[in-house]
C-alpha positions in Angstrom: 125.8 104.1 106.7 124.0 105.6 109.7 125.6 105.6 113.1 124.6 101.6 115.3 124.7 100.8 118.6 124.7 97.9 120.4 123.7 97.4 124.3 125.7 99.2 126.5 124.8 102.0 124.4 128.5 104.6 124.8 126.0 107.7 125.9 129.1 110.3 124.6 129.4 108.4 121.2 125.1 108.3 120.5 125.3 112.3 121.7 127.9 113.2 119.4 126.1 110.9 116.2 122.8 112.3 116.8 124.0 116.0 116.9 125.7 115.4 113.9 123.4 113.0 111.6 119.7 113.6 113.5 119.1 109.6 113.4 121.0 106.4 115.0 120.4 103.1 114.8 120.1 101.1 118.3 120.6 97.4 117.3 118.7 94.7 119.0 117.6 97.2 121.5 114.2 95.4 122.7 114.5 91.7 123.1 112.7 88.9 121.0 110.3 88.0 124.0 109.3 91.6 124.5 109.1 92.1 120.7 106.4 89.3 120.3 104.6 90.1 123.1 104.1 93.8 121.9 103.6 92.3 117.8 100.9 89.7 119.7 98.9 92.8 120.6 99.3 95.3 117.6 98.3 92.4 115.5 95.0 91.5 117.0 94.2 95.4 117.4 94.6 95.9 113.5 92.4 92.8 113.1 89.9 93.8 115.4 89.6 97.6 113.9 89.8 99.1 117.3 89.7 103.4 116.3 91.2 105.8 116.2 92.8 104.5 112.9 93.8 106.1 109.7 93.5 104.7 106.3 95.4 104.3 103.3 93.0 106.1 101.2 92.3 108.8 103.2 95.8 110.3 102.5 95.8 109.2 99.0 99.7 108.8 98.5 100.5 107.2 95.9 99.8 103.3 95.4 97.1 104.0 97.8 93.5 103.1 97.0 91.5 106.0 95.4 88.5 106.1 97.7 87.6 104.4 101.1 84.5 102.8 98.7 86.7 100.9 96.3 89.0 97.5 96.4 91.2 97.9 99.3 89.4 101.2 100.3 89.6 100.1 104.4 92.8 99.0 104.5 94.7 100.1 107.7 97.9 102.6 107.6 98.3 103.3 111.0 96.1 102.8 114.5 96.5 106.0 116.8 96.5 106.6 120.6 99.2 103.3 121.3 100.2 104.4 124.4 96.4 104.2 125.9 95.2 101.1 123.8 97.0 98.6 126.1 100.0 98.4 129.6 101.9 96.6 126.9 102.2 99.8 124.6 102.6 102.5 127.9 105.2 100.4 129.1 107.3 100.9 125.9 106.7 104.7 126.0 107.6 104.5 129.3 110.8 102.1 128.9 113.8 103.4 131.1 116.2 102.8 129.0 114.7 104.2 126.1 113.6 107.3 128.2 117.4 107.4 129.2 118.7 108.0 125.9 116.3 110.2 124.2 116.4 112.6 127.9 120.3 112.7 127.1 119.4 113.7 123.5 117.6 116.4 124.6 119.6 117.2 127.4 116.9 117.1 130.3 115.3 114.7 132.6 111.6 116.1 131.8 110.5 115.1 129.1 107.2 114.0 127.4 105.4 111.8 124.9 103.3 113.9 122.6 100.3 111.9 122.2 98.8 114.3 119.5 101.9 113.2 117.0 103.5 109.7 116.2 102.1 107.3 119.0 101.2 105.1 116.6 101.0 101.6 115.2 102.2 101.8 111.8 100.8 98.8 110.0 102.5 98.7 106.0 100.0 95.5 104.2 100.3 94.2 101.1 98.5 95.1 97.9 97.2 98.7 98.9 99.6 100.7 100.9 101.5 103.5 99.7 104.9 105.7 98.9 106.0 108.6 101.3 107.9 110.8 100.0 110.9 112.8 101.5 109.7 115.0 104.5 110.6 116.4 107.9 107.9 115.6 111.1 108.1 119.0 111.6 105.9 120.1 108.6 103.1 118.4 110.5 103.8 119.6 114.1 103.8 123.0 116.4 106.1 123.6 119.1 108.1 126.3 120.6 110.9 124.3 119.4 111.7 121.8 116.4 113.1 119.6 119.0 111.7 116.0 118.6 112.9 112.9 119.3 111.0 109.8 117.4 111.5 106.5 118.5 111.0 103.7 115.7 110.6 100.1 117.3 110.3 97.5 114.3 108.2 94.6 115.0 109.8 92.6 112.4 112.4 92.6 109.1 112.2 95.9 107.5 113.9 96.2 104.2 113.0 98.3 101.2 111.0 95.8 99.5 108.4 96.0 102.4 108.1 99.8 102.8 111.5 100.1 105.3 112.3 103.4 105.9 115.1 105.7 104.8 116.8 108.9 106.3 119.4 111.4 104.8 121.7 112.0 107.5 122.5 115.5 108.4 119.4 116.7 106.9 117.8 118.2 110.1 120.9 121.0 109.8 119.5 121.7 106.2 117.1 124.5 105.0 116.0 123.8 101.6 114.1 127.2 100.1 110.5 127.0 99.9 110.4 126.2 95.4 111.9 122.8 96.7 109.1 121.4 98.3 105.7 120.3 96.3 102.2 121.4 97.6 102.2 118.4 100.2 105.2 119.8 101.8 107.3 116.8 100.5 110.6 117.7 99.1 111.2 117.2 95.4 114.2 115.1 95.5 115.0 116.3 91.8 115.1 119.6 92.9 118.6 120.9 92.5 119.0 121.7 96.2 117.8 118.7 97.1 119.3 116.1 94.9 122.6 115.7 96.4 121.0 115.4 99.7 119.0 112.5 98.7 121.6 110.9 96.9 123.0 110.2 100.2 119.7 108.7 101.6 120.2 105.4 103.6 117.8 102.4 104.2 119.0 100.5 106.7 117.6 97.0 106.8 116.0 96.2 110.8 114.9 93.4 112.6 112.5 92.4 115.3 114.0 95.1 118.3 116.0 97.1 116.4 115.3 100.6 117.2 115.7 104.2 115.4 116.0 107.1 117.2 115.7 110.2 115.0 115.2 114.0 115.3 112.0 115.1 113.6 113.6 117.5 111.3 115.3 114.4 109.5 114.6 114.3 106.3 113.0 110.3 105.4 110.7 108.2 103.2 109.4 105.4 102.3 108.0 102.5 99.5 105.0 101.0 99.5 105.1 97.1 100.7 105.6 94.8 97.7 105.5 91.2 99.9 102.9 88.9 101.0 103.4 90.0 104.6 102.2 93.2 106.6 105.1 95.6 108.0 104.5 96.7 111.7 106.2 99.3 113.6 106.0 101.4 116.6 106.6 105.5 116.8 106.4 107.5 119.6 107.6 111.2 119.2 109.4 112.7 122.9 109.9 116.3 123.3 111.1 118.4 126.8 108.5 119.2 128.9 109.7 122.7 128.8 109.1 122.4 124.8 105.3 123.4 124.5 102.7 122.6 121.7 101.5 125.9 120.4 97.5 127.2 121.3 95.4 126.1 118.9 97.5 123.2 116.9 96.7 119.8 116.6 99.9 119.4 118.6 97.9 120.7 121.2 94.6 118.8 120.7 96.1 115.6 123.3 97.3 116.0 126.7 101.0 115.0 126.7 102.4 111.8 129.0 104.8 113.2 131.0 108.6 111.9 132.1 111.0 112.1 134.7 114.4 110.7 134.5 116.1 109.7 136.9 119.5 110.8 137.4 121.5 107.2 138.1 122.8 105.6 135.3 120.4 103.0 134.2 122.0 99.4 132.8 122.6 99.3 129.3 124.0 102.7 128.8 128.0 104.0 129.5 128.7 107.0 130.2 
């Protein structure tokens, strides 16, 4: 079971979890109105094809349609850039409650959306999306430091029959030698190293507001959707300020939306 919380979130109780696991789950941590509000909006962005988006088929996992020119070939994994699309989406990356916690989780009050990474809308539809396997963030991503904090807002029920997401707790503590990990950087879960790790894996059914926080060297995947109804989720990816996106990355290739937190305690969190 992964670590839940429940508004007001015990600040000394999420510390010691995340240290330990590298994911929590913050239960019913956005409310329903909010939730609908933000779900009103992601939908009608998907339908109306606003880019940047990625497709399905231009990562080719597997389930995914072969080419963007065949049956399913346009279908939508993820629309980029939230936090600019729309005040609904930068007021959720700017949340102070949210910006509360992860700023305690990375014990400092600067901190920073990377808008290169994450930021995303990630919309799971029926019929043509696809697997991901077991990876860490941090294969993708180039910073001084490996220290990320993701925040995953689900728009709706996620379970693992519509493409919810697992973790394996205590993974980000873990380095697996390089023969476990395929040419895509995923990590073979059969590899002996790895197996027992991913025996422990953990897919925690959400609802509308639920929220995971997790470290980006947390080991997770995910199914394809097998329902009749599209999966949405929200991800923005925090770092410190301090914590800079190396020259010449694609970490680097987007400014940054920068944080302060304010000292006072903010409602909804003990201390």
């Amino acid at each position: 079971m992964l670590a839940e919380f429940c508004l007001p979130v015990d600040l000394a109780r999420l510390r010691k979890r995340f240290k330990a696991d590298g994911v929590v789950l913050l239960r019913g941590f956005v409310s329903r109105a909010r939730v609908n509000k933000i779900r009103t909006v992601a939908m009608a962005a998907v339908e109306q094809r606003l880019p940047p988006f990625e497709l399905e088929a231009e990562l080719g996992y597997p389930g995914a349609p072969e080419s963007t020119g065949v049956e399913g070939g346009g279908t939508i994994r993820r629309l980029r850039n939230m936090a600019g699309r729309d005040p609904v989406f930068a007021e959720w990356a700017g949340d102070a409650l949210l910006l509360s916690l992860i700023s305690a989780l990375l014990d400092t009050p600067h901190i920073t959306l990377t808008q290169a990474h994450h930021n995303s809308l990630m919309s799971k539809q029926p019929s043509f999306s696809s697997d991901t396997r077991w990876h860490r963030d941090m294969r993708y991503w180039r910073f001084d430091r490996p220290e990320l904090v993701s925040a995953w807002l689900s728009l709706g029920k996620e379970t693992t029959e519509n493409g919810g997401l697992g973790f394996i707790a205590g993974s980000h503590r873990v380095d697996f030698p390089e023969d476990a990990y395929d040419k895509r950087e995923f990590l073979m879960a059969d590899h002996p190293e790895a197996t027992p790790w991913v025996d422990l894996a953990v897919f925690p059914e959400l609802e509308a507001g639920d929220v995971v926080l997790f470290d980006a060297r947390t080991f997770h995947a995910a199914s394809r959707n097998r329902t009749a109804l599209t999966k949405y989720s929200l991800v923005y990816s925090y770092h410190a300020s301090n914590n800079l996106p190396q020259e010449g990355s694609r970490s680097a290739s987007l400014p940054g939306l920068a944080f302060h937190v304010a000292a006072q305690q903010p409602e909804g969190v003990n201390l």
